[in-house]
ZAVEXLUM-817068 format. One line per field, with one value per atom (N, C-alpha, C): residue number from 0; residue in one letter; atom name; x negated, y, z negated. Coordinates in steps of 0.2 Angstrom, whole numbers, plus 2048, in hexadecimal, padded with zeros to 3 digits. Layout:
BEGIN
pos = c(NUM, ...)
code = c(a, ...)
site = c(CA, ...)
u = c(X, ...)
v = c(Y, ...)
w = c(Z, ...)
END
This chain:
BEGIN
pos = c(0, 0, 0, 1, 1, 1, 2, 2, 2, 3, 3, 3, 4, 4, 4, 5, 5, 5, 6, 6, 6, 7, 7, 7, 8, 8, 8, 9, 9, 9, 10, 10, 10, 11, 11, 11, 12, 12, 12, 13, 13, 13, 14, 14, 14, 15, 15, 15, 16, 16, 16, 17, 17, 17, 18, 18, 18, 19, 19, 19, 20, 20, 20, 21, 21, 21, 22, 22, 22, 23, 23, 23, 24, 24, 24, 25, 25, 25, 26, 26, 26, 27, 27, 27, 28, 28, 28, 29, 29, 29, 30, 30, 30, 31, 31, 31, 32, 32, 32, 33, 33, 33, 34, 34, 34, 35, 35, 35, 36, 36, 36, 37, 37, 37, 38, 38, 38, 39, 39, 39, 40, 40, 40, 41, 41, 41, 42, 42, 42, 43, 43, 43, 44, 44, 44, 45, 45, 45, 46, 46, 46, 47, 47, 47, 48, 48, 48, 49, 49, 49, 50, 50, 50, 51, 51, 51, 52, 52, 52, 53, 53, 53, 54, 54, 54, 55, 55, 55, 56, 56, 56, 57, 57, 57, 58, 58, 58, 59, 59, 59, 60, 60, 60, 61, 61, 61, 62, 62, 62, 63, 63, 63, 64, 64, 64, 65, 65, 65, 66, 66, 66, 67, 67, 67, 68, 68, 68, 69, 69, 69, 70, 70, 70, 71, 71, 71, 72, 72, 72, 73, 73, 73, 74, 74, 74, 75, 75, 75, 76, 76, 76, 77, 77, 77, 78, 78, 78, 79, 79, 79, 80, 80, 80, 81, 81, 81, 82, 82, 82, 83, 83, 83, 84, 84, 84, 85, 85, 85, 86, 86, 86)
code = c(x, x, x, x, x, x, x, x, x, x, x, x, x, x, x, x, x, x, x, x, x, x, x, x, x, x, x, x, x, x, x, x, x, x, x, x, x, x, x, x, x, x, x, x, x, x, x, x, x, x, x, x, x, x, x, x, x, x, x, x, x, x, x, x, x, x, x, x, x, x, x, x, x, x, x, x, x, x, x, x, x, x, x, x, x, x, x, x, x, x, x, x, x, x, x, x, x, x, x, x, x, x, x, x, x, x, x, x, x, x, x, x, x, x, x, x, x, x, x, x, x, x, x, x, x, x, x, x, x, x, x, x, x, x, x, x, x, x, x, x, x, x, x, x, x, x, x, x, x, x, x, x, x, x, x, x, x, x, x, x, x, x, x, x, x, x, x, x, x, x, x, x, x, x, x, x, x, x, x, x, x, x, x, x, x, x, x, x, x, x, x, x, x, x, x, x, x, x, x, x, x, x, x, x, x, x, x, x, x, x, x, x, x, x, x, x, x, x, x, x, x, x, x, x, x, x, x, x, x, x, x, x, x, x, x, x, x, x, x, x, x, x, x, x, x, x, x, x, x, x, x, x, x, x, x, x, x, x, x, x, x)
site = c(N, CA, C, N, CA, C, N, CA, C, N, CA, C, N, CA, C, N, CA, C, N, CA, C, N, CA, C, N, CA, C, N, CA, C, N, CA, C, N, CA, C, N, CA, C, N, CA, C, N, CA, C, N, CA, C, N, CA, C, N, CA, C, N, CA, C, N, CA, C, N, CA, C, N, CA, C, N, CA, C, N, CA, C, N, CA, C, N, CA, C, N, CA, C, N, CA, C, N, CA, C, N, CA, C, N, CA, C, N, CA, C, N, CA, C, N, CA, C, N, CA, C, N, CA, C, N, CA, C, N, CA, C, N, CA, C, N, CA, C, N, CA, C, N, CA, C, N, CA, C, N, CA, C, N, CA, C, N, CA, C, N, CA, C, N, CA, C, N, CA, C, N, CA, C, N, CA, C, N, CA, C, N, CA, C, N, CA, C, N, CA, C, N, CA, C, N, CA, C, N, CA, C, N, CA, C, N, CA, C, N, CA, C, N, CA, C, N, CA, C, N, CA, C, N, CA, C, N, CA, C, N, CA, C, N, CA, C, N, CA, C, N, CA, C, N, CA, C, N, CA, C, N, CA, C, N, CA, C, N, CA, C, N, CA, C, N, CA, C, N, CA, C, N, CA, C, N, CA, C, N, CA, C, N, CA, C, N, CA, C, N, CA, C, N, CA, C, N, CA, C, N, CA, C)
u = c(DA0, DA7, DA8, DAF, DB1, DB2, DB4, DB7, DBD, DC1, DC9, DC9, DC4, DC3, DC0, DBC, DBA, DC1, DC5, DC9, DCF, DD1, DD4, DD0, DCB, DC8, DC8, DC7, DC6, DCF, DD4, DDC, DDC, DDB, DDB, DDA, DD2, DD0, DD2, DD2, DD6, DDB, DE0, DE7, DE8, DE0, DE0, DDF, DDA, DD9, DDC, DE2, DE7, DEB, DEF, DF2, DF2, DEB, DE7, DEB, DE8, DE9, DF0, DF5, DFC, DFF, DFC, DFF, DFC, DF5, DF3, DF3, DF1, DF2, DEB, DE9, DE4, DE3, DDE, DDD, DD9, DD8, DD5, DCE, DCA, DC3, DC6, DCA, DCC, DCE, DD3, DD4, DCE, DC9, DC1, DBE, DBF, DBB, DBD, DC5, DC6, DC6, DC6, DC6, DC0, DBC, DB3, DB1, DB3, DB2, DB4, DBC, DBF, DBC, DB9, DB6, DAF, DAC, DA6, DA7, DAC, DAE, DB1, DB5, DB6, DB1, DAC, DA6, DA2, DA2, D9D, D9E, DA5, DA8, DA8, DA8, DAB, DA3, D9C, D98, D95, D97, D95, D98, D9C, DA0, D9E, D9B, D98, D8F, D8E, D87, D87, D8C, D8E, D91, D93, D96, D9E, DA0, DA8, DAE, DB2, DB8, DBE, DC0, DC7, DCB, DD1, DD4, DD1, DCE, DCA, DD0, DD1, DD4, DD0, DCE, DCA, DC4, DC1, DB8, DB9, DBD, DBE, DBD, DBA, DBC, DC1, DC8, DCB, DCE, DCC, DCD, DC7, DC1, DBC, DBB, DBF, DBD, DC3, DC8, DCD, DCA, DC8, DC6, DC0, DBD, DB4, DB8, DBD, DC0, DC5, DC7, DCC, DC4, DC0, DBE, DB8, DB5, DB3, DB7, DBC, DC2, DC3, DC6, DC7, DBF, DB9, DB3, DB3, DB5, DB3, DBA, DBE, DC6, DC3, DC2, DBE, DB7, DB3, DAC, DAE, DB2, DB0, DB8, DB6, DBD, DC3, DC9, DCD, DCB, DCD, DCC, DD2, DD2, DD7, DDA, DE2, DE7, DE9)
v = c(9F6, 9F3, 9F8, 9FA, 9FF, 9FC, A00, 9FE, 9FA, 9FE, 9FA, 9F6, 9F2, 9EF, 9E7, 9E9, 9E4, 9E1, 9E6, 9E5, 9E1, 9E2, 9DD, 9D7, 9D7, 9CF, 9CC, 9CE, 9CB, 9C8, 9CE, 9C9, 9C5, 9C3, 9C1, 9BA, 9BA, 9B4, 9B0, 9B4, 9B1, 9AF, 9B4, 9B0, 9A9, 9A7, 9A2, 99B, 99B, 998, 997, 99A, 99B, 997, 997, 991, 98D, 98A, 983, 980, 985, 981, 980, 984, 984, 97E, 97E, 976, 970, 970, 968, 968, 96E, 96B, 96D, 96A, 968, 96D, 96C, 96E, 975, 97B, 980, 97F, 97A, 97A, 97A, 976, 977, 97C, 981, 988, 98C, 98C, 98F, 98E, 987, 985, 989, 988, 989, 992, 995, 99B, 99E, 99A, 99C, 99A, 994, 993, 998, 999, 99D, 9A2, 9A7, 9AC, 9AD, 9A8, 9A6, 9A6, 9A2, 9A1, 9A6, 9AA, 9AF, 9B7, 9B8, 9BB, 9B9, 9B3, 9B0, 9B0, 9B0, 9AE, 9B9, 9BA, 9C1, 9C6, 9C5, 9C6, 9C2, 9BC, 9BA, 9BC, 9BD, 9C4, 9C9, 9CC, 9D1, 9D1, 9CA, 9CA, 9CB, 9C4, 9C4, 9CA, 9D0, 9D3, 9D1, 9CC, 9C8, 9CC, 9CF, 9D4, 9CE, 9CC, 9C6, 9CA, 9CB, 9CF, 9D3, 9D9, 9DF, 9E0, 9E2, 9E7, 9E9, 9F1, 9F7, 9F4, 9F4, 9F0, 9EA, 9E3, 9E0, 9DB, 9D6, 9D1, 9CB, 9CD, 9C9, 9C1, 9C0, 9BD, 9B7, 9B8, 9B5, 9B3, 9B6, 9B8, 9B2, 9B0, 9AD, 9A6, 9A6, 99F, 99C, 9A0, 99F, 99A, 99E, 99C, 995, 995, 98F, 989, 989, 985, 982, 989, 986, 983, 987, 981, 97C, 97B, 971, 96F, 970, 96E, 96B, 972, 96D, 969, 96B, 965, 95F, 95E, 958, 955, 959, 956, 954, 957, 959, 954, 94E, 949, 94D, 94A, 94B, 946, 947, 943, 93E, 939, 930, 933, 931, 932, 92C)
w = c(B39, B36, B30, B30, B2C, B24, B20, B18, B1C, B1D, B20, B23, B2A, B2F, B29, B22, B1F, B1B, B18, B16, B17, B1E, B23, B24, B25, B27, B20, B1C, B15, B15, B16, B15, B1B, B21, B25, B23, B23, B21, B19, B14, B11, B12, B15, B19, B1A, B20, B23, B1D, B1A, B14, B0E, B0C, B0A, B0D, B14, B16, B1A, B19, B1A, B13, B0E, B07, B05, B09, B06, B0A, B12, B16, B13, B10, B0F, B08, B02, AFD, AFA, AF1, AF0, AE9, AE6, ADF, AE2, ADA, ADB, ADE, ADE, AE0, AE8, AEA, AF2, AF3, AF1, AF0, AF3, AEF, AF0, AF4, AF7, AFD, B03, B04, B08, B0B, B05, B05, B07, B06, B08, B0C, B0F, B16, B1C, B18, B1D, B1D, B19, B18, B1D, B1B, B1F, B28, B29, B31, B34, B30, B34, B35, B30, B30, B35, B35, B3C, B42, B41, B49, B4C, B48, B46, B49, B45, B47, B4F, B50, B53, B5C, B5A, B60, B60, B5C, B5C, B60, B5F, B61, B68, B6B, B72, B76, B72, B75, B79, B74, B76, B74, B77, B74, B74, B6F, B70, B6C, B6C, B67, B63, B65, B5F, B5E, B57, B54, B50, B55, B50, B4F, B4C, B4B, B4C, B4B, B48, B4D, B52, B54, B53, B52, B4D, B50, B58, B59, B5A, B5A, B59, B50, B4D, B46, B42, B47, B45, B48, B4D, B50, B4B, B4A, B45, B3E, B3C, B36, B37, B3D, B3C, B3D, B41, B42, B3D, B38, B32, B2E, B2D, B28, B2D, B30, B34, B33, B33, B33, B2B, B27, B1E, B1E, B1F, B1E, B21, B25, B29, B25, B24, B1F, B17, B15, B0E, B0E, B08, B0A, B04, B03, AFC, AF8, AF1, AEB, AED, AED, AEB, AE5, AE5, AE1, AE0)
END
């Protein structure tokens, strides 16, 4: 994985976790969460394409399609486990 190919998956997956948090909402600690979930599911999804040898949308090193499925599916996993706070 290159400097740039890191560089990308890092806006990527922020991206995602970013507009999780812009459609539903929630405080800075939510902010956090989801940004490091997202981070996490797409590294995982990302190397985990890489173990199986699964090419889904490469762009350049980058399994970005395994890398985007990893991340949506950790985010809906913590959105679903971790409740909101009662207003």
């Amino acid at each position: 994985m290159t400097f740039p190919g890191i560089v990308f998956s890092f806006f990527v997956a922020l991206l995602l976790g970013s507009l999780l948090h812009l459609w539903r909402g929630g405080d800075l600690l939510r902010l956090v969460l989801y940004l490091s979930l997202s981070l996490v599911g797409f590294f995982s999804g990302h190397f985990i394409a890489n173990l199986l040898s699964i090419r889904f949308l490469k762009v350049g090193s980058i399994n970005l399609g395994f890398g985007i499925l990893g991340s949506v599916l950790l985010l809906g996993l913590g959105y679903w486990l971790i409740p909101e706070e009662q207003r």
